[in-house]
VOVOBA-189711 format. One record per atom (N, C-alpha, C): x, y, z; residue number from 1; chain; atom name. Coordinates in pm, whole numbers, plus 50000, padded with zeros to 5 digits. Layout:
! residues N
<site <X; Y; Z>; NUM; 'A'; 'CA'>
...
//
This chain:
! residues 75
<site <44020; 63986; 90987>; 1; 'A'; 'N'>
<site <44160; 63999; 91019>; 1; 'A'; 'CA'>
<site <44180; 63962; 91166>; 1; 'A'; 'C'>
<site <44314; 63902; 91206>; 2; 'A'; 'N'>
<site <44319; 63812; 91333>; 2; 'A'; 'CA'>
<site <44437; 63891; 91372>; 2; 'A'; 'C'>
<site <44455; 63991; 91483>; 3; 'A'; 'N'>
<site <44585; 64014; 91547>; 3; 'A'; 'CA'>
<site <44613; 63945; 91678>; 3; 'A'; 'C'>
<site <44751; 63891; 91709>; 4; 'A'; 'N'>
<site <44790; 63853; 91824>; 4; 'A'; 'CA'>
<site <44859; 63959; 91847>; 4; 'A'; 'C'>
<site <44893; 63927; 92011>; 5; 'A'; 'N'>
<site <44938; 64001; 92120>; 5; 'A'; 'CA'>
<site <45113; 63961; 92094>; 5; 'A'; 'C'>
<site <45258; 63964; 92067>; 6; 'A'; 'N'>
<site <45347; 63935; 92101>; 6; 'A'; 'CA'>
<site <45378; 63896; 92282>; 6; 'A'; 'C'>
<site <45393; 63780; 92266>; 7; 'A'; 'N'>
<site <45441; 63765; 92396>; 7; 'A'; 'CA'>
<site <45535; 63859; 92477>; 7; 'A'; 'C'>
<site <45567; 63887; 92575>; 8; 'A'; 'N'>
<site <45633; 63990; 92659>; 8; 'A'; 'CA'>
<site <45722; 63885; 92705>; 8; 'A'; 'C'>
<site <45879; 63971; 92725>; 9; 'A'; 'N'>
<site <45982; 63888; 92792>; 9; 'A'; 'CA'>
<site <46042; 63988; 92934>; 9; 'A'; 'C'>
<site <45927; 64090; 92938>; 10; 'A'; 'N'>
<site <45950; 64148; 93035>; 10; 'A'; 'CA'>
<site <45927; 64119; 93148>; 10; 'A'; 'C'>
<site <45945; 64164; 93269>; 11; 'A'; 'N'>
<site <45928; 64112; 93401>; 11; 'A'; 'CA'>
<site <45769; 64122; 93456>; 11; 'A'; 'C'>
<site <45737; 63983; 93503>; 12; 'A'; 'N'>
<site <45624; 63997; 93577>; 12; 'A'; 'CA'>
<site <45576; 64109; 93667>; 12; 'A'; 'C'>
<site <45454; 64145; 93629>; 13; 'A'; 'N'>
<site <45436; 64243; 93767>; 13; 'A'; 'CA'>
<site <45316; 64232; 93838>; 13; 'A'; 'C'>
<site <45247; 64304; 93941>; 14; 'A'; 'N'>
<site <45167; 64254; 94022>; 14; 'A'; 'CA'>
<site <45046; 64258; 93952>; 14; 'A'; 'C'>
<site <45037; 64368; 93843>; 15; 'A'; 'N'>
<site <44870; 64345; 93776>; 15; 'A'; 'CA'>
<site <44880; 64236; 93643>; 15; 'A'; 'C'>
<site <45005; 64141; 93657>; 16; 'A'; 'N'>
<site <44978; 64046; 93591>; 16; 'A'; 'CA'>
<site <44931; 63892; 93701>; 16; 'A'; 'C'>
<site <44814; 63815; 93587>; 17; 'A'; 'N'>
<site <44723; 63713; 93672>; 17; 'A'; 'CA'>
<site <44742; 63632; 93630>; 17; 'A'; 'C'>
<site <44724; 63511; 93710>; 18; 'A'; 'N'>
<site <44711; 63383; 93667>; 18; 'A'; 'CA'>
<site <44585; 63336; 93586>; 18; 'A'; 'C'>
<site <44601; 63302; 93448>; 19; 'A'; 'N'>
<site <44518; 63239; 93390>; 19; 'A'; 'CA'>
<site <44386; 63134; 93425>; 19; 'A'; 'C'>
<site <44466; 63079; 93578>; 20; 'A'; 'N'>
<site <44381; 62953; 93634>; 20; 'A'; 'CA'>
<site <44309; 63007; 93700>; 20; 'A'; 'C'>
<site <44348; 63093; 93769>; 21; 'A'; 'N'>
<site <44254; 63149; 93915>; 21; 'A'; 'CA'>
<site <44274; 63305; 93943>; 21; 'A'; 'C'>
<site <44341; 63383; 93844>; 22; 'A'; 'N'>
<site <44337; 63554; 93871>; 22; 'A'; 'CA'>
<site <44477; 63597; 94019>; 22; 'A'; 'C'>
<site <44484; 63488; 94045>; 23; 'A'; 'N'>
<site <44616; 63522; 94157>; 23; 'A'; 'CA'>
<site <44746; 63566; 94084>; 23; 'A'; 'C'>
<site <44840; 63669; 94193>; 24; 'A'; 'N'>
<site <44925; 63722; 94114>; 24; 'A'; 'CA'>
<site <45010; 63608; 93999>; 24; 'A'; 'C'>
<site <45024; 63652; 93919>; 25; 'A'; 'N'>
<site <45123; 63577; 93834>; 25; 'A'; 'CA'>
<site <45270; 63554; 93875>; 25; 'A'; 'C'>
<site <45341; 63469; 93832>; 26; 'A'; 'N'>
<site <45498; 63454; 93870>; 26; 'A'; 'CA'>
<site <45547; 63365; 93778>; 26; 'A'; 'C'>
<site <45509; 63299; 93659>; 27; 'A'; 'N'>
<site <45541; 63189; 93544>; 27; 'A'; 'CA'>
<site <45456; 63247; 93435>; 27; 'A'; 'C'>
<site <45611; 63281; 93321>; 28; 'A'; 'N'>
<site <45534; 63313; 93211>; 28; 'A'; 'CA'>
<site <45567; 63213; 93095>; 28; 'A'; 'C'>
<site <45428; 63174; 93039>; 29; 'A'; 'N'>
<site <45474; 63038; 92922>; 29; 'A'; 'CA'>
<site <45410; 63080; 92809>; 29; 'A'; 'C'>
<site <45577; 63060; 92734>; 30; 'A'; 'N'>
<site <45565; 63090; 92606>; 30; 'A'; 'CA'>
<site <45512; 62971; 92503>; 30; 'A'; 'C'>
<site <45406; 62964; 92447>; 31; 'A'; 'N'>
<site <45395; 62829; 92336>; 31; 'A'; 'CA'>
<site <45418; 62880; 92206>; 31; 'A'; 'C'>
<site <45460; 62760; 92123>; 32; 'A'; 'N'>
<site <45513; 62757; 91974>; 32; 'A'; 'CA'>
<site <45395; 62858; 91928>; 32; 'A'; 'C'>
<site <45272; 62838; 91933>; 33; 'A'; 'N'>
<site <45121; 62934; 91840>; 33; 'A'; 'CA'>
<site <45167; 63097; 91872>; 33; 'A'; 'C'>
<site <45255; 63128; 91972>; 34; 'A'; 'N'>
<site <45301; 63260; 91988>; 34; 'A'; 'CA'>
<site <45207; 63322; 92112>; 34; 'A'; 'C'>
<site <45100; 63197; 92147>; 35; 'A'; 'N'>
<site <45035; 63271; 92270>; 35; 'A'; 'CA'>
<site <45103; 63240; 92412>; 35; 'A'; 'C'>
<site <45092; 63309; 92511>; 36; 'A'; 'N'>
<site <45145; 63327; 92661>; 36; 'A'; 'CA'>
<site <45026; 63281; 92769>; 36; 'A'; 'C'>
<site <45090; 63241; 92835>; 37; 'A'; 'N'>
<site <45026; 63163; 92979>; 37; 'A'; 'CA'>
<site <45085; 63201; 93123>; 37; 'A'; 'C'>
<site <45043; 63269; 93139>; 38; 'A'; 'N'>
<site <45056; 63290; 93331>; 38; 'A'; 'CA'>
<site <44989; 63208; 93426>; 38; 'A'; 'C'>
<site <45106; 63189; 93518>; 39; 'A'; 'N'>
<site <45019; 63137; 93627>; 39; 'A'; 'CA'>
<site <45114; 63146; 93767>; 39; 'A'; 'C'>
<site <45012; 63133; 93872>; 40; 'A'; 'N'>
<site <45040; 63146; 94034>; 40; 'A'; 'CA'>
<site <45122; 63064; 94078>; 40; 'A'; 'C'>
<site <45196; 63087; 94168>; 41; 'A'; 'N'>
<site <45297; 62993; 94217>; 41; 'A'; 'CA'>
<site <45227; 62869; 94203>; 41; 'A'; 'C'>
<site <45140; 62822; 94289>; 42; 'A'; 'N'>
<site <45032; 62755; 94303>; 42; 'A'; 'CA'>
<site <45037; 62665; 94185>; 42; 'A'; 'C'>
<site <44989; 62710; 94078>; 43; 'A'; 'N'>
<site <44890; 62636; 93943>; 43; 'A'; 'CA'>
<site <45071; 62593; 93841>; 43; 'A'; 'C'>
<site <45152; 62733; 93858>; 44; 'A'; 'N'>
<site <45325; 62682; 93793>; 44; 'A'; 'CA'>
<site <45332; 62540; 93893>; 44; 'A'; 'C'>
<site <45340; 62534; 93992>; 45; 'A'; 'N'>
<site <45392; 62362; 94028>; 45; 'A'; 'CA'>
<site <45289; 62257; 93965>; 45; 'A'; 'C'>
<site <45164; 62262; 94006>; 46; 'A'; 'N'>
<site <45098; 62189; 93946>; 46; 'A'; 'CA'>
<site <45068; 62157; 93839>; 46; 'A'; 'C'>
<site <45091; 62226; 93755>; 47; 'A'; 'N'>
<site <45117; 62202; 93601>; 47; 'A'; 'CA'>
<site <45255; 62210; 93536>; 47; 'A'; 'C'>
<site <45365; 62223; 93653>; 48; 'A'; 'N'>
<site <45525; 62246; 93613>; 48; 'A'; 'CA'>
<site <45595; 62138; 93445>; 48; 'A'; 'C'>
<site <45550; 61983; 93477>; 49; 'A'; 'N'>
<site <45583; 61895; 93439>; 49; 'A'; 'CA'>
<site <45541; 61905; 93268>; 49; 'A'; 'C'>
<site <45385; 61950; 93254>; 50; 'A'; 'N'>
<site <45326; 61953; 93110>; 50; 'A'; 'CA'>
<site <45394; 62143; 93072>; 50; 'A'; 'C'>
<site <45357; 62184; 93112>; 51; 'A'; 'N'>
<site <45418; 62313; 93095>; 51; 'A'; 'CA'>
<site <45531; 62324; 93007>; 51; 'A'; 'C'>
<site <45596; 62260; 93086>; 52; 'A'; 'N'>
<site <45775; 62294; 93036>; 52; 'A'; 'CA'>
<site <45738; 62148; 92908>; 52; 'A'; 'C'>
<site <45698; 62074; 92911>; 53; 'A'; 'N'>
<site <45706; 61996; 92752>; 53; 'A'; 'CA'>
<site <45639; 62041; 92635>; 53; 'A'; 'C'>
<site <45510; 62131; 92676>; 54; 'A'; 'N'>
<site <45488; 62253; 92560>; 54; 'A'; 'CA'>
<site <45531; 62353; 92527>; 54; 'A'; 'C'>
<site <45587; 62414; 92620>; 55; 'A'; 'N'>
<site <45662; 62544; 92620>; 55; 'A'; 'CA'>
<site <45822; 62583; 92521>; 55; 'A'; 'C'>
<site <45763; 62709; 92461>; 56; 'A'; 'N'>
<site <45920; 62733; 92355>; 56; 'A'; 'CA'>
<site <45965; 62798; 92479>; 56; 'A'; 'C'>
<site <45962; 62886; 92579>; 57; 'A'; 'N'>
<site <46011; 62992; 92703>; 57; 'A'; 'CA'>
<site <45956; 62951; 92790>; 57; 'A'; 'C'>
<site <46032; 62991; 92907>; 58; 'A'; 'N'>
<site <45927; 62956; 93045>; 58; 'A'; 'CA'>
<site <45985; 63077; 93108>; 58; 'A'; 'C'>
<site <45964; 63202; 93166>; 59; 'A'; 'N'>
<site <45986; 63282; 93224>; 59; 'A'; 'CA'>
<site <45957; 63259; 93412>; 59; 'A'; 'C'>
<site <46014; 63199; 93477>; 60; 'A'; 'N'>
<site <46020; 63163; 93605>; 60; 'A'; 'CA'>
<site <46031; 63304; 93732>; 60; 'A'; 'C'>
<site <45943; 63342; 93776>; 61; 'A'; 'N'>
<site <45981; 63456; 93917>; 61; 'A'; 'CA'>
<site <45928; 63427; 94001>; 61; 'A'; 'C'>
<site <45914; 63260; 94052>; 62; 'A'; 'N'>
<site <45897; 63205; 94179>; 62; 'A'; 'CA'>
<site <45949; 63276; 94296>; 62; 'A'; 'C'>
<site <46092; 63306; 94230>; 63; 'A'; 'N'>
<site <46146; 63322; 94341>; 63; 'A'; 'CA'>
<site <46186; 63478; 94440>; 63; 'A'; 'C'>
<site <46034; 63574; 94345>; 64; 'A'; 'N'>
<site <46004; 63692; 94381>; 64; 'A'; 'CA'>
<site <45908; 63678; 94568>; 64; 'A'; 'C'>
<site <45861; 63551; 94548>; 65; 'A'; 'N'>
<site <45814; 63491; 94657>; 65; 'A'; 'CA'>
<site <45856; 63504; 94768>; 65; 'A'; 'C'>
<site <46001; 63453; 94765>; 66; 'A'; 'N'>
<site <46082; 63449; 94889>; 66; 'A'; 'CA'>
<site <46043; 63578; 95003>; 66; 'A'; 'C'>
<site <46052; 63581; 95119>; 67; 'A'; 'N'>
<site <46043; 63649; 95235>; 67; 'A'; 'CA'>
<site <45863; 63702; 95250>; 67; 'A'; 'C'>
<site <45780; 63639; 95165>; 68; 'A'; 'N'>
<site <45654; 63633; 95139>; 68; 'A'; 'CA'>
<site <45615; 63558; 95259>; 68; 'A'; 'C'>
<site <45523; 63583; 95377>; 69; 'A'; 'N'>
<site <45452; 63497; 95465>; 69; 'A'; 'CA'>
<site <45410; 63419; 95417>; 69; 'A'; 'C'>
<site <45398; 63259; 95438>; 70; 'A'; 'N'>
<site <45332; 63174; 95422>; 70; 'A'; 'CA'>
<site <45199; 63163; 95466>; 70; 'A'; 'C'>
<site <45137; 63087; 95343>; 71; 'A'; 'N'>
<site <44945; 63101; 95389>; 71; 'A'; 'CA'>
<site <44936; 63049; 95497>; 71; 'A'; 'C'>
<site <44825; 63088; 95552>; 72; 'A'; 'N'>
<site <44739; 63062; 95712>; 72; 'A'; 'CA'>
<site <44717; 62879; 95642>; 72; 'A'; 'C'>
<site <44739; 62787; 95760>; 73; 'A'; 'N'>
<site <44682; 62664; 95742>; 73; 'A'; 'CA'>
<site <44614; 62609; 95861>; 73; 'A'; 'C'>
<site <44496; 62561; 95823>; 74; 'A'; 'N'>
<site <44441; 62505; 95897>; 74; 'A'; 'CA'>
<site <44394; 62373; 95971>; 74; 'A'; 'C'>
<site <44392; 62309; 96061>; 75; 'A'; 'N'>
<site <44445; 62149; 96065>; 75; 'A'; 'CA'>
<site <44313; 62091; 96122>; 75; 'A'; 'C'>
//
């Protein structure tokens, strides 16, 4: 016997991770098979384009980001 998880349309929170790399989550993707995909600000742009052409939902909280310090860069 095979149970899935129902996808959640609830709000991201901090002990949810990104699939790619374990960083907080902020994009939740819903696919047609009924499974869910999180991912980091980060890995949501870089995969923004294929994402959204598989995706039945896209749950977006990029913009929980805002007033967030920007990473240290180094030159």
């Amino acid at each position: 016997m095979t149970t899935a998880v129902a996808p959640s349309s609830a709000a991201l929170t901090a002990a949810d991770r990104c699939d790619r790399c374990g960083a907080q989550a902020y994009l939740r993707v819903e696919l047609a098979s009924g499974l869910e995909l999180l991912f980091c600000a980060h890995h949501a742009r870089e995969h923004d384009e294929k994402l959204r052409e598989v995706a039945v939902s896209v749950i977006d909280e990029t913009h929980k980001r805002e007033g967030t310090p920007p990473a240290a860069t180094t030159d």
